[in-house]
C-alpha positions in Angstrom: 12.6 12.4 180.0 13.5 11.8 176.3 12.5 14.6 173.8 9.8 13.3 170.8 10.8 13.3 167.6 8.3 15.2 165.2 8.3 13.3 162.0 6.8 13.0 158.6 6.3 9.6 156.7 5.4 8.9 153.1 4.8 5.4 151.7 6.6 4.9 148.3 4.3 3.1 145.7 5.3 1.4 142.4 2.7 1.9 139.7 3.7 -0.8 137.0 1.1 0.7 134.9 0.2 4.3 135.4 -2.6 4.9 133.7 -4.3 2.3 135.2 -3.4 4.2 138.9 -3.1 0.7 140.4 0.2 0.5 142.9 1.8 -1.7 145.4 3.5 -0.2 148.3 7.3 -1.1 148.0 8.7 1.6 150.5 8.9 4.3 152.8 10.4 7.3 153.3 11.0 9.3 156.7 12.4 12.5 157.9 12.6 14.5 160.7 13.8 18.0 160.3 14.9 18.9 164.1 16.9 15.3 163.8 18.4 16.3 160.3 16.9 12.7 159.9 15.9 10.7 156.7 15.7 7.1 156.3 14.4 5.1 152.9 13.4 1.6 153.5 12.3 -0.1 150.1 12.3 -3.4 148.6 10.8 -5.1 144.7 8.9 -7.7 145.1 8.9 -9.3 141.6 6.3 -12.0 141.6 3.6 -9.5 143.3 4.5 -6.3 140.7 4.7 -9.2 137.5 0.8 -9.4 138.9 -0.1 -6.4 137.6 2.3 -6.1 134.1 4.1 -9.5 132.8 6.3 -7.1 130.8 7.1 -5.1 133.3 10.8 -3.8 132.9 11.9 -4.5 137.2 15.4 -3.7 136.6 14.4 0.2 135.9 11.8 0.1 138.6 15.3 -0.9 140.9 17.6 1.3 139.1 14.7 4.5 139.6 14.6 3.4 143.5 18.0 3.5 143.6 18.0 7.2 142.4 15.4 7.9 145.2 17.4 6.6 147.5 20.5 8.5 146.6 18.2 11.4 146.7 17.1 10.7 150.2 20.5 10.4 151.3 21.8 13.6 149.5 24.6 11.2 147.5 27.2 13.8 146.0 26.9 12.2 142.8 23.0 12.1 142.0 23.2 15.7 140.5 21.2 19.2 142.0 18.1 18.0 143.6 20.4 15.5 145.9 22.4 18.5 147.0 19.5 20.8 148.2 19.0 20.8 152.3 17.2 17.8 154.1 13.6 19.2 153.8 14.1 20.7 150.4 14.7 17.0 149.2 12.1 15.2 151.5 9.4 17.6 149.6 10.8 17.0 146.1 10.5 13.0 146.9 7.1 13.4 148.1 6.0 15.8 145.2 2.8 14.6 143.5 3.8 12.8 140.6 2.6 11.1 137.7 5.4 8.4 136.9 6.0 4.6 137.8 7.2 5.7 141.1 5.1 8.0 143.5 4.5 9.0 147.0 1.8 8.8 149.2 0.7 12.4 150.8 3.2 13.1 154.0 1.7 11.9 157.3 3.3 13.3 160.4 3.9 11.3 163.9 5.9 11.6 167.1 8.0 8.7 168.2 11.2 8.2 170.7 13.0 6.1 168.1 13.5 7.6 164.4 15.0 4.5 163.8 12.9 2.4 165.1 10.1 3.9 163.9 11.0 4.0 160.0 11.5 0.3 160.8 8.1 -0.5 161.9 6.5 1.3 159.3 8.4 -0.3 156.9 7.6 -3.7 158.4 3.5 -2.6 159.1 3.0 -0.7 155.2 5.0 -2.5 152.9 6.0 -6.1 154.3 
């Protein structure tokens, strides 16, 4: 019998205008610390975030989930907080936050599949 994976999920939310705390979901984000697992899924949908600001800038909303992602994957060239251990950069992308991009609260799960599962989330919270 195949060993669960423990796992913690957070959905990644764009906030075109902050102050106004209204978000769409555009991502998610999941790790699994046993697994040395972590997997960002996102995606900009344009039309649905032009909804809530016409003048919205979409290119930086890209270019700031791009440094998330980069983040998430611990790329060498995305400065300190991409070189700090797996968990140490899970909790820095999940930290509360009060910019365009933010995080829901961590939710854990078990699942056979990391994969698999980040895949259905993605698919079930953002898509």
């Amino acid at each position: 019998m195949q060993e669960k994976h423990l796992y913690e999920y957070a959905i990644i939310r764009v906030l075109p205008v902050v102050e106004r705390e209204e978000f769409l979901n555009t991502g998610i984000v999941l790790f699994c610390k046993k697994a040395k697992f972590i997997k960002m899924l996102y995606t900009v949908n344009e039309t649905k975030l032009h909804l809530f600001c016409k003048d919205l800038d979409v290119e930086q909303i890209r270019f700031n989930l791009q440094s998330f992602e980069k983040i998430a994957m611990g790329a060498k060239d995305s400065g300190p907080i991409a070189l700090m251990d797996l968990p140490s950069r899970f909790r820095w992308l999940t930290a509360v936050r009060s910019s365009a991009i933010q995080t829901s609260r961590p939710h854990p799960g078990l699942c056979d599949d990391l994969e698999e599962t980040a895949q259905r989330l993605f698919q079930e919270l953002v898509l």
